[in-house]
SEMARSE-719751 format. One line per field, with one value per residue (C-alpha): residue number from 1; residue in one letter; x, y, z. Coordinates in Angstrom, 3 decimals. Example, Ala and Ser with C-alpha at 12.3 -4.5 7.8 and 13.67 -1.06 7.14 Angstrom:
<kolmis>
pos [1|2]
code [a|s]
px [12.300|13.670]
py [-4.500|-1.060]
pz [7.800|7.140]
</kolmis>
This chain:
<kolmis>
pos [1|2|3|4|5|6|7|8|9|10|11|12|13|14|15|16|17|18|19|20|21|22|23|24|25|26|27|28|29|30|31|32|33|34|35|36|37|38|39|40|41|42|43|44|45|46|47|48|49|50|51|52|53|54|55|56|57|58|59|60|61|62|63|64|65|66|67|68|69|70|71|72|73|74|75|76|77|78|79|80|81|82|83|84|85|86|87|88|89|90|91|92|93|94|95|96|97|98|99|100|101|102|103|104|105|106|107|108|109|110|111|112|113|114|115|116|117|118|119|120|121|122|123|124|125|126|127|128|129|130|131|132|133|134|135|136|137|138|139|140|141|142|143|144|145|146|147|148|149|150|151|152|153|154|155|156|157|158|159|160|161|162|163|164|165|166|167|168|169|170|171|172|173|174|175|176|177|178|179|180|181|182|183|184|185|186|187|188|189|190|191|192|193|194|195|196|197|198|199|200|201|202|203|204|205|206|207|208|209|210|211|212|213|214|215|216|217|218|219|220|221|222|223|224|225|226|227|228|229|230|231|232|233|234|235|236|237|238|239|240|241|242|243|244|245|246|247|248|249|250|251|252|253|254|255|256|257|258|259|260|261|262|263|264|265|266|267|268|269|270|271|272|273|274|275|276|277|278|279|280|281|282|283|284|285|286|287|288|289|290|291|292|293|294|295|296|297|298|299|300|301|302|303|304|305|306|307|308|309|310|311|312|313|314|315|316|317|318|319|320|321|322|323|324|325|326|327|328|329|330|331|332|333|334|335|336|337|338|339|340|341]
code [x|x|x|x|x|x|x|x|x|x|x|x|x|x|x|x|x|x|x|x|x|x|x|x|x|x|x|x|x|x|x|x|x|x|x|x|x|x|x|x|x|x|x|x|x|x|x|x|x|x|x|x|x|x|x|x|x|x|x|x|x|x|x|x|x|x|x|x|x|x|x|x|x|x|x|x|x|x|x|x|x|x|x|x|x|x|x|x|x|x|x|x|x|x|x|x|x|x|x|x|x|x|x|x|x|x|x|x|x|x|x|x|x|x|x|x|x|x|x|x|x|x|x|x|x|x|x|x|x|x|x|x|x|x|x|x|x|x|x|x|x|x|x|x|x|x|x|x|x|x|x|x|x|x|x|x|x|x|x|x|x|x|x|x|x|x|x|x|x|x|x|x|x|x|x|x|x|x|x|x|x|x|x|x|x|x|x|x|x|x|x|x|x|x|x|x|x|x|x|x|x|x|x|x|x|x|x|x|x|x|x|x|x|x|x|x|x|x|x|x|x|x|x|x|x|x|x|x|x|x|x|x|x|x|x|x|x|x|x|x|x|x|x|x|x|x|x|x|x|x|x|x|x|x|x|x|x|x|x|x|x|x|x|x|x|x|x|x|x|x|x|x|x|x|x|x|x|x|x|x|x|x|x|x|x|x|x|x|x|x|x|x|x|x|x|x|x|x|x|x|x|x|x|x|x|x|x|x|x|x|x|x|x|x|x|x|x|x|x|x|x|x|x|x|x|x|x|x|x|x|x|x|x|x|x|x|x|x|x|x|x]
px [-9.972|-9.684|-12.539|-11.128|-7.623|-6.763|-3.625|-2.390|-0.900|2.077|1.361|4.301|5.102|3.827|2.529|-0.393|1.402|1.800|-1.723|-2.817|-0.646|-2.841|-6.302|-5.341|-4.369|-7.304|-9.960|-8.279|-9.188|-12.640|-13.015|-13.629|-12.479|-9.485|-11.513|-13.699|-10.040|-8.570|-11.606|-11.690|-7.916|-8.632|-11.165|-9.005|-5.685|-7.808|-9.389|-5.915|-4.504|-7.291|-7.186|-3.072|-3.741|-6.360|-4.244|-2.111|1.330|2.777|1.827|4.119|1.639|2.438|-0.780|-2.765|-0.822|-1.411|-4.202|-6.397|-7.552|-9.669|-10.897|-13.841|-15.795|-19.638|-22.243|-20.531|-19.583|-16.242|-16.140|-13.331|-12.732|-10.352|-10.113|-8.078|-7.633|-7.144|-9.710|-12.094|-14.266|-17.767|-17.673|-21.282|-19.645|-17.329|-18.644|-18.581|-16.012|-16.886|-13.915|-14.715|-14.641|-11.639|-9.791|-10.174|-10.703|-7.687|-9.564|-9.206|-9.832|-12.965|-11.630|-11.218|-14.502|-16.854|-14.422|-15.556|-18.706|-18.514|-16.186|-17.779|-21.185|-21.386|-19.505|-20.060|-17.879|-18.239|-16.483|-16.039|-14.787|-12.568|-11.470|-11.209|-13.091|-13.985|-14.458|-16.954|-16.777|-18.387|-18.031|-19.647|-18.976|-20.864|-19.919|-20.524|-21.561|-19.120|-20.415|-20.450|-16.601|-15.361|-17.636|-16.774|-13.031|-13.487|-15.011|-12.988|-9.970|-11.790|-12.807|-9.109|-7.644|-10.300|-9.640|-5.763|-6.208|-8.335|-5.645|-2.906|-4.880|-4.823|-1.198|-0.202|-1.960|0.207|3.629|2.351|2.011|5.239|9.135|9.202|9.292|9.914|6.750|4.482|6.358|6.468|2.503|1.595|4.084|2.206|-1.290|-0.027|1.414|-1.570|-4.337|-2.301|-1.605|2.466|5.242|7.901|8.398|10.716|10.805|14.323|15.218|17.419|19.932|21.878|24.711|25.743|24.650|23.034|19.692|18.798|16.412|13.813|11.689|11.851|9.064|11.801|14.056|13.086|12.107|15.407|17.965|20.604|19.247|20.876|22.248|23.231|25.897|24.101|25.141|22.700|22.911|22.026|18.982|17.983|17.297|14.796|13.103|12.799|10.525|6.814|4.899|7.202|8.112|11.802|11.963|14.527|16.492|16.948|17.775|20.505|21.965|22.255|24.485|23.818|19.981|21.052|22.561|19.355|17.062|17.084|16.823|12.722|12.288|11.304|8.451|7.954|9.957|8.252|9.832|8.427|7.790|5.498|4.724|7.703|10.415|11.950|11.943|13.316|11.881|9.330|9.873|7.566|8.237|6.466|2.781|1.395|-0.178|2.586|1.016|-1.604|-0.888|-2.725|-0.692|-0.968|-2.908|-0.513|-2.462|-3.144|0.575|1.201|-1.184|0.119|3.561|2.965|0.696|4.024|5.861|3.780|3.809|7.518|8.003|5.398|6.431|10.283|8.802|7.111|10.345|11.920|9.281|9.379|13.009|12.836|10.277|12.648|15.490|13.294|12.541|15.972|16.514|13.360|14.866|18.528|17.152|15.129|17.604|19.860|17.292]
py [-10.863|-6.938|-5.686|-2.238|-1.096|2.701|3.605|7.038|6.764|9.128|11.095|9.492|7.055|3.278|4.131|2.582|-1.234|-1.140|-0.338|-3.164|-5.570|-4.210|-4.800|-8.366|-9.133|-7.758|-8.897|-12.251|-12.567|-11.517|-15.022|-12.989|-15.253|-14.437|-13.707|-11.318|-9.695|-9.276|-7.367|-4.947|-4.674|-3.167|-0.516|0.064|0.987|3.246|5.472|5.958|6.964|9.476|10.508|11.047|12.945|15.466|15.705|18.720|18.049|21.659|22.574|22.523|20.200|16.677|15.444|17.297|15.503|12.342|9.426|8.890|4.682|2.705|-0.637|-2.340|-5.749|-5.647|-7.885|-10.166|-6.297|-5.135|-1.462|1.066|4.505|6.851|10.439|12.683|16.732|18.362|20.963|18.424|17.929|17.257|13.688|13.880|15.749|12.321|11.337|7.557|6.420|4.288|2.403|3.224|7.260|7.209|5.515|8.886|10.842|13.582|13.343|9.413|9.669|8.622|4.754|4.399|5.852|3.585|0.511|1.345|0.752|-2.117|-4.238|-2.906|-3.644|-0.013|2.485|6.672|9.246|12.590|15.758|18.434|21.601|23.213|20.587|17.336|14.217|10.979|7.455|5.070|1.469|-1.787|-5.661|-8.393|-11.430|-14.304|-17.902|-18.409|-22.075|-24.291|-23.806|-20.291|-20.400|-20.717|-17.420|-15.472|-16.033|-14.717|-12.156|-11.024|-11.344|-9.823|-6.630|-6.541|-6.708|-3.996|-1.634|-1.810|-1.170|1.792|2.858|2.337|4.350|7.072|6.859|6.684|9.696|11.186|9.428|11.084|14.322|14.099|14.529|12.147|8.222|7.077|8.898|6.917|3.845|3.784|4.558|1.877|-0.695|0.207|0.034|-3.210|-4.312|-3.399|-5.119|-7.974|-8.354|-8.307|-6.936|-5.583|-5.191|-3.464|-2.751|-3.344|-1.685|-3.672|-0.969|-2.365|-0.035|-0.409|-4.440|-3.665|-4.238|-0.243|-0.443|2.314|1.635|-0.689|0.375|-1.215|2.142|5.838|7.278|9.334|6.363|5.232|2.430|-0.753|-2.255|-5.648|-6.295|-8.796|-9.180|-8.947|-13.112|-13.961|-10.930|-12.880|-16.088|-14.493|-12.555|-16.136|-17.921|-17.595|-17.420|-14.427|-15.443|-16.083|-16.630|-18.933|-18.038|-15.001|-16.157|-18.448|-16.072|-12.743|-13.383|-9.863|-10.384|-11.987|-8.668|-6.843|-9.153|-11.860|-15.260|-15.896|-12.347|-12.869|-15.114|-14.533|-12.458|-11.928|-10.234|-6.380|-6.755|-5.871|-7.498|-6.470|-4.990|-6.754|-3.651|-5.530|-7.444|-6.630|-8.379|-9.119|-10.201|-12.409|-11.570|-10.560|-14.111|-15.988|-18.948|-19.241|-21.611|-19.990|-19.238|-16.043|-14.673|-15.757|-14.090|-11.283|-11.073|-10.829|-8.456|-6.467|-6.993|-5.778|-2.735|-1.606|-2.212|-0.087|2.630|2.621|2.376|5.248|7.710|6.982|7.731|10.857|12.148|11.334|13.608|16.703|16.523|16.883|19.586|21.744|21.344|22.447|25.677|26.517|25.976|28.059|31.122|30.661|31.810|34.403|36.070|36.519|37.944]
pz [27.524|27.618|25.420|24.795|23.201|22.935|21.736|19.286|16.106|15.211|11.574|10.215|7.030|7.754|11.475|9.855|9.555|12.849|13.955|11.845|13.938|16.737|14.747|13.518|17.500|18.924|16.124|16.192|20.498|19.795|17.244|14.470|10.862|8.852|6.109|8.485|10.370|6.534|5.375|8.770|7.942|4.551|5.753|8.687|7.103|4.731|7.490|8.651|5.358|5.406|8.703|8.185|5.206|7.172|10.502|11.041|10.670|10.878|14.648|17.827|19.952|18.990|20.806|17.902|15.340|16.646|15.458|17.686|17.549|19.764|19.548|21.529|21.732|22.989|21.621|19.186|17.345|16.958|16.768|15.239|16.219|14.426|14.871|13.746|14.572|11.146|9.723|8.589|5.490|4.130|3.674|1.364|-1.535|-1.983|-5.602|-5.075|-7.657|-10.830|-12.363|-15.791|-15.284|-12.848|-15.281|-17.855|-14.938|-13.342|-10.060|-8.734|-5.103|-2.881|-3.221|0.628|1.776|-0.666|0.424|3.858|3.345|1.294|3.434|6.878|8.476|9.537|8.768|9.410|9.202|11.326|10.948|13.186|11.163|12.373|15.018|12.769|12.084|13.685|11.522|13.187|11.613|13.023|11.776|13.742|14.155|11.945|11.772|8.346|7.199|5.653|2.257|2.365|3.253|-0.349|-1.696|1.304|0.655|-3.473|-2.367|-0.439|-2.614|-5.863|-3.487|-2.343|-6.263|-6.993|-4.052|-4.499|-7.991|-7.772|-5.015|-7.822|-10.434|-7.659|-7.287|-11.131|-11.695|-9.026|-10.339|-14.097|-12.278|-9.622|-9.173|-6.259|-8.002|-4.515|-2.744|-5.127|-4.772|-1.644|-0.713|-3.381|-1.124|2.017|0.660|-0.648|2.367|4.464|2.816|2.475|5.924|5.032|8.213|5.526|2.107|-0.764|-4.202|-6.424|-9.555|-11.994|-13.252|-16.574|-16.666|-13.236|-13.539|-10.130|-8.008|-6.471|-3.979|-4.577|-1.419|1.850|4.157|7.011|6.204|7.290|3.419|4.040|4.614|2.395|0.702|-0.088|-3.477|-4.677|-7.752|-9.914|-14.122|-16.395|-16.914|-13.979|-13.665|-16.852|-15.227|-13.095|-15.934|-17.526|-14.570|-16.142|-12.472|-11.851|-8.513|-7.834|-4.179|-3.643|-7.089|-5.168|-2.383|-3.615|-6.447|-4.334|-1.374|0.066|0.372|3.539|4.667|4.432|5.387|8.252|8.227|7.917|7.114|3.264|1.933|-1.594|-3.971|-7.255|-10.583|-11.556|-15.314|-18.045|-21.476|-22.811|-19.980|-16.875|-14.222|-10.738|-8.145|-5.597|-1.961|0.670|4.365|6.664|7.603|10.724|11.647|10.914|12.461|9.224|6.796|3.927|1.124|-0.200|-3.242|-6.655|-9.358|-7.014|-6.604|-10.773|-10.893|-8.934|-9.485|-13.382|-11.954|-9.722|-12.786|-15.595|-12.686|-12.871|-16.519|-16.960|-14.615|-16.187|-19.823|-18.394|-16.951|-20.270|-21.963|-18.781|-19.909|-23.417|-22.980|-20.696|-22.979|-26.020|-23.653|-22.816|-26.560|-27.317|-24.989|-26.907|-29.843|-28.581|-26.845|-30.251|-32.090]
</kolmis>
């Protein structure tokens, strides 16, 4: 077994989904548990999200752009490295983040570094200013007794719903604040698809007028791509809107005949509807996951949760544009008049 992997990241969208194919690989060889790989896979992908955000991305050598990652395996310890080249930052003046106040808080970020060090046996962070920062985490590897199995596994999945709901807050607040639907939408579908272990996913719009599915986001597509559409009437968008569980996988599947253009055979394994109490917003998809040999469904009530999280983001960042453009057309009204005075 080769008990060190090296390899650079490129600063670009999703590079991160592919690194965790190399974590769950690697992490998987040394014997570590699922339950173990999905918590390192959590901290992982958020010390690359920060380490992408603090890398230059504006300079002519590419190697300075680059993530640096290395895995290793030495007594029964599985250790992380990330480093990145940006300017770097005091990692100590991170106020560790209390749901409560980030919820009436404007500044919602210092999720990733407290998940860290929850999910991680060690975890440090060192920065180099001005020459970047380097993110040190180790998990080792415990057999855990049977009857410890079943409180290992909710724990794991209530510190997953927490962290990718504090990660949501962080991105609503941005969506409130932003132009760019898309740019939110599309970092809350790879922090999804990340913790969750997921190769692909995409998030559909249902668009009365046009009595058509727009997809907003598939991480498969460069963030610049034209993005597909399926014709669907309103009828049969209500059958899926009726399905209490929310998820409409094979409805889907059987009702939209140019699915099968976008996605391959075996490509999607659940398809759940966007909705809150009161509005049907589209349908959120998710492809196969990484270890496709596990038989381990995945999280249901996770998924509804988050599928009415994505869907409140939508619906709020749509009644804040309403309100930005009501406000602008009150100012150009506001300057008519003051100009004919």
């Amino acid at each position: 077994m080769v008990s060190h992997l090296f390899f650079k990241l490129a600063n670009e969208k999703d590079s991160e989904l592919e690194a965790c194919e190399y974590l769950d690989t690697f992490a998987k060889k040394c014997g570590f548990a699922t339950e173990s790989i999905d918590e390192m896979r959590l901290a992982f992908i958020e010390g690359l999200i920060n380490a992408k955000e603090h890398a230059p991305k504006d300079i002519p050598d590419g190697n300075k752009r680059d993530i640096h990652v290395a895995l290793s395996w030495a007594d029964e310890m599985l250790q992380i490295q990330i480093r990145d080249f940006g300017k770097g930052f005091d990692p100590t003046v991170v106020e560790k983040p209390d749901i409560r106040k980030k919820l009436k808080s404007a500044h919602k970020r210092g999720w990733g570094l407290m998940l860290m060090e929850k999910l991680m046996d060690g975890a440090e962070i060192t920065s180099f200013p001005p020459s970047g920062t380097l993110i040190q985490l180790v998990k080792k590897r415990v057999d855990a007794a049977p009857a410890e199995v079943d409180t290992i596994r909710e724990h794991k999945r209530v510190e997953r719903l927490k962290y990718i709901l504090g990660s949501f807050i962080d991105l609503s607040s941005f969506l409130c604040q932003s132009k760019n639907l898309q740019a939110g939408l599309r970092s809350m579908l790879r922090i999804l698809l990340g913790t969750m272990g997921v190769s692909r996913g995409a998030i559909y719009t249902f668009e009365n007028d046009n009595e058509s599915l727009e997809c907003l986001v598939d991480i498969k597509l460069r963030a610049n791509a034209r993005l597909p559409q399926a014709k669907i009437s309103s009828k049969t968008f209500e059958k899926f809107a009726i399905k209490e569980d929310g998820e409409v996988t094979e409805l889907v599947k059987s009702e939209i005949t140019a699915f099968k253009e976008n996605f391959k055979d075996g490509e999607i394994e659940h398809i759940y509807v966007l909705r809150t109490d009161n509005q049907n917003q589209g349908l959120l998809v998710l492809g196969t996951r990484f270890r496709k040999e596990e038989e381990e469904t995945l999280d249901k009530e996770l998924l509804t949760t988050i599928s009415r999280n994505i869907s409140s983001a939508i619906n709020t960042y749509r009644l804040m544009q309403n309100l930005r453009d009501a406000n602008e057309s009150l100012d150009r009204r506001i300057n008519e008049l003051d100009s004919v005075r």
